[in-house]
Backbone as numpy.savetxt, mean C-alpha at the origin, in Angstrom:
# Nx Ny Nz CAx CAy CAz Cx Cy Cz
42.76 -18.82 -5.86 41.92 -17.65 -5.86 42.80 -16.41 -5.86
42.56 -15.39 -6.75 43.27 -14.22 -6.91 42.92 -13.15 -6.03
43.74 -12.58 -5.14 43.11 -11.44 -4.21 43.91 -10.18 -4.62
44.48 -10.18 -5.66 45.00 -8.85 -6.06 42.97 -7.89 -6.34
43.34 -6.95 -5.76 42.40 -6.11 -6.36 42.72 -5.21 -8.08
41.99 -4.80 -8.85 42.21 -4.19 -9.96 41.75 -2.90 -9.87
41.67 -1.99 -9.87 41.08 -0.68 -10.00 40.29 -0.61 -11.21
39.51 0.65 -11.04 38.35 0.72 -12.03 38.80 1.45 -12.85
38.75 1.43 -14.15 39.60 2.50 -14.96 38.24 3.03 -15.60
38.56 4.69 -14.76 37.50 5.63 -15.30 37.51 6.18 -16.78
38.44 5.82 -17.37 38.60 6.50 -18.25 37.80 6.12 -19.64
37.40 4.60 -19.27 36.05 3.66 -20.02 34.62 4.70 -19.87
34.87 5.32 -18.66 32.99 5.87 -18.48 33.02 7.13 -18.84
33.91 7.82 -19.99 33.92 9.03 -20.62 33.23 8.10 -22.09
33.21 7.39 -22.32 32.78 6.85 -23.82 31.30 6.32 -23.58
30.82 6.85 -21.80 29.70 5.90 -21.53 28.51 6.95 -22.30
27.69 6.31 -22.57 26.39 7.48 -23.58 24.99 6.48 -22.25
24.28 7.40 -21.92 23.15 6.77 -21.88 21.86 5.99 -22.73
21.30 5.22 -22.43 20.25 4.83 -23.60 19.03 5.70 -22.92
18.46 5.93 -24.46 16.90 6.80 -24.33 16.09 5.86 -23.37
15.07 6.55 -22.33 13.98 5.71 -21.95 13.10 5.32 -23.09
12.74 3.90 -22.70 12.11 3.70 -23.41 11.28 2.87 -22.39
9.86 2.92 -22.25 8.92 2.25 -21.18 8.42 0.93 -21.07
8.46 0.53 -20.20 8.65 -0.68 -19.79 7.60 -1.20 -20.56
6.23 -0.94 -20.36 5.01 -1.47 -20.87 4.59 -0.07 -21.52
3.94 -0.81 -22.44 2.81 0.54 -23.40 1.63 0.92 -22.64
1.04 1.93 -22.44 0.34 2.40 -22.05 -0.91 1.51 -21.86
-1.11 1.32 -20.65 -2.67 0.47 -20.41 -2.29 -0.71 -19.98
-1.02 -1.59 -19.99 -0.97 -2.71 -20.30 -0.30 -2.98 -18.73
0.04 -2.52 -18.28 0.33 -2.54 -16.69 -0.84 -2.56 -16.01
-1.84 -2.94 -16.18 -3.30 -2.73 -15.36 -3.65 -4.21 -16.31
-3.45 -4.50 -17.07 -4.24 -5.81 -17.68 -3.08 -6.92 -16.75
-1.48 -6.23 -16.71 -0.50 -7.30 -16.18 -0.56 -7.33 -14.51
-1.17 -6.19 -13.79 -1.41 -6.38 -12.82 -2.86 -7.52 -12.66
-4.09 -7.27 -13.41 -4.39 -8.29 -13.05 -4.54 -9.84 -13.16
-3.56 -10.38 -14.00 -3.19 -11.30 -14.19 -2.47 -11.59 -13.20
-1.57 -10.95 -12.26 -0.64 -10.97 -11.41 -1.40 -11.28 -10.08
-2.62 -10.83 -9.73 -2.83 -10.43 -8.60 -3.61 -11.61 -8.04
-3.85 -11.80 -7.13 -4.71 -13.15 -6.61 -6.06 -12.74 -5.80
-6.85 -13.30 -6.42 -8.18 -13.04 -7.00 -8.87 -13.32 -5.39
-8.23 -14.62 -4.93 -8.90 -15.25 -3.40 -8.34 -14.41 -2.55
-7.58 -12.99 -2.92 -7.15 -12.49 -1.60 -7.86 -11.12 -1.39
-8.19 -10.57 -2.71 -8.97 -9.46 -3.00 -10.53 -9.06 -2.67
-10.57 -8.22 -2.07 -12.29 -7.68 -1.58 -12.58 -6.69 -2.29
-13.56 -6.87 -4.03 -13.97 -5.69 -4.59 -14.11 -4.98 -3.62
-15.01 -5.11 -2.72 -15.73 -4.04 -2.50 -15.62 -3.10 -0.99
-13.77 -3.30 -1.34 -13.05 -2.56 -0.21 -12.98 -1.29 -0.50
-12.69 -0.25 0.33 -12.41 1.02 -0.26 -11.77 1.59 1.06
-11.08 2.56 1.06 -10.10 3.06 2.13 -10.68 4.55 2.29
-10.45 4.85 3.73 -10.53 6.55 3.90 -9.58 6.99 4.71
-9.34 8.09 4.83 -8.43 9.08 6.17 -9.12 9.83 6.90
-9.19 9.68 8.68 -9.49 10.42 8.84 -8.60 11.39 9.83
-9.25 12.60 9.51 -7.89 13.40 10.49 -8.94 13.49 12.13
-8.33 13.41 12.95 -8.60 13.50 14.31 -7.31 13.39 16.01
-7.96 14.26 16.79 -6.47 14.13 17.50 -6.37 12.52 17.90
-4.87 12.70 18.09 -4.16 11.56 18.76 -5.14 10.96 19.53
-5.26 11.63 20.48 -5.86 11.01 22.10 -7.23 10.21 20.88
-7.77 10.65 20.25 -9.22 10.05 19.97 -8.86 8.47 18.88
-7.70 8.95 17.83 -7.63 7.87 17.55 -6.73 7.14 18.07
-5.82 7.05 18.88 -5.36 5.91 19.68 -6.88 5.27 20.53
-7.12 5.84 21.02 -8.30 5.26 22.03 -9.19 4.41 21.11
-9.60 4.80 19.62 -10.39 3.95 18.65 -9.44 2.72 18.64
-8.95 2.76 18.48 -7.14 1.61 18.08 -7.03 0.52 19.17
-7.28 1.33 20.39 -7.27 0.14 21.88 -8.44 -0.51 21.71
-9.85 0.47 21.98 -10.99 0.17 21.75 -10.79 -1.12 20.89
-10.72 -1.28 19.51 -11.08 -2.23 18.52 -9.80 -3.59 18.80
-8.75 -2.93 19.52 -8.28 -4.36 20.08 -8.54 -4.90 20.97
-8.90 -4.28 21.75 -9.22 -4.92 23.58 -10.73 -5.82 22.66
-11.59 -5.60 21.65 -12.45 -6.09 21.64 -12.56 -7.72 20.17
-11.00 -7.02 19.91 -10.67 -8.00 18.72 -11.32 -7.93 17.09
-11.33 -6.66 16.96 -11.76 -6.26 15.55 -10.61 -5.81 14.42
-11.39 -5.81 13.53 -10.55 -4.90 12.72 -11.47 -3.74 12.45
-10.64 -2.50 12.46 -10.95 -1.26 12.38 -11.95 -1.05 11.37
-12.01 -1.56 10.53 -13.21 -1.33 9.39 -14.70 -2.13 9.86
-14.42 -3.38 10.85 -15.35 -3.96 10.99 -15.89 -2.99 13.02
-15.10 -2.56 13.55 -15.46 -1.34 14.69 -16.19 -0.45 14.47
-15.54 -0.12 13.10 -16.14 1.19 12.85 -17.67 0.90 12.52
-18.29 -0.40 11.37 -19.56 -0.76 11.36 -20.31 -1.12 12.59
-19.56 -1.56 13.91 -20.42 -1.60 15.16 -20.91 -0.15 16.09
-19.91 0.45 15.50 -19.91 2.03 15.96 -21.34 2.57 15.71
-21.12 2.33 14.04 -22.43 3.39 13.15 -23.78 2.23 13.04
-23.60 0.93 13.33 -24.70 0.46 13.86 -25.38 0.61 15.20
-24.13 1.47 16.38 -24.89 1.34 17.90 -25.66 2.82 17.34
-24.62 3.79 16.65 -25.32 5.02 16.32 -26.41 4.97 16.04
-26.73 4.59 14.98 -27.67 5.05 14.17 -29.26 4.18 15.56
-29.01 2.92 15.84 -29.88 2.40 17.15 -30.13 3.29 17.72
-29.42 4.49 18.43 -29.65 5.17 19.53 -30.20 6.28 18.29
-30.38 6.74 17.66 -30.75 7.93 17.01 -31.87 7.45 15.72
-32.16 6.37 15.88 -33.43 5.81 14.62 -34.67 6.36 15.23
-34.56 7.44 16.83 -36.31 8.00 16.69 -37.14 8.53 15.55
């Protein structure tokens, strides 16, 4: 095994030219290859995400809340707006 080191001879990366971009996929075709890619048994159409802004103190306390009771936050939040709407269906 050879342990001489060689140095890099810079003088090769003055002749270096870049290549033009050219894109990976044509337009559209990254959304047909994603879903071919994606696994179908792991996916919930009919998920959808939100943000909400609120202080700390309120959402940590949502966060304990839905663990001390063993939820997931999307499924808390439906026990939430189901006790709501109970107490306010006069």
């Amino acid at each position: 095994m050879n342990t001489e080191r060689k140095s890099l001879n810079l003088g090769e990366l003055e002749e270096f030219s870049p290549r033009t971009k050219v894109p990976l996929h044509p337009k559209g075709s990254s959304k047909a290859v994603d879903n071919l890619a994606a696994f179908p048994s792991r996916e919930r159409l009919d998920d959808a995400q939100i943000n909400i802004k609120a202080p700390n103190a309120i959402i940590s306390h949502f966060r304990q809340l839905a663990r001390k009771e063993r939820y997931r936050h999307g499924e808390f939040l439906e026990v939430l707006m189901n006790a709501y709407e109970g107490k306010h269906s006069d």
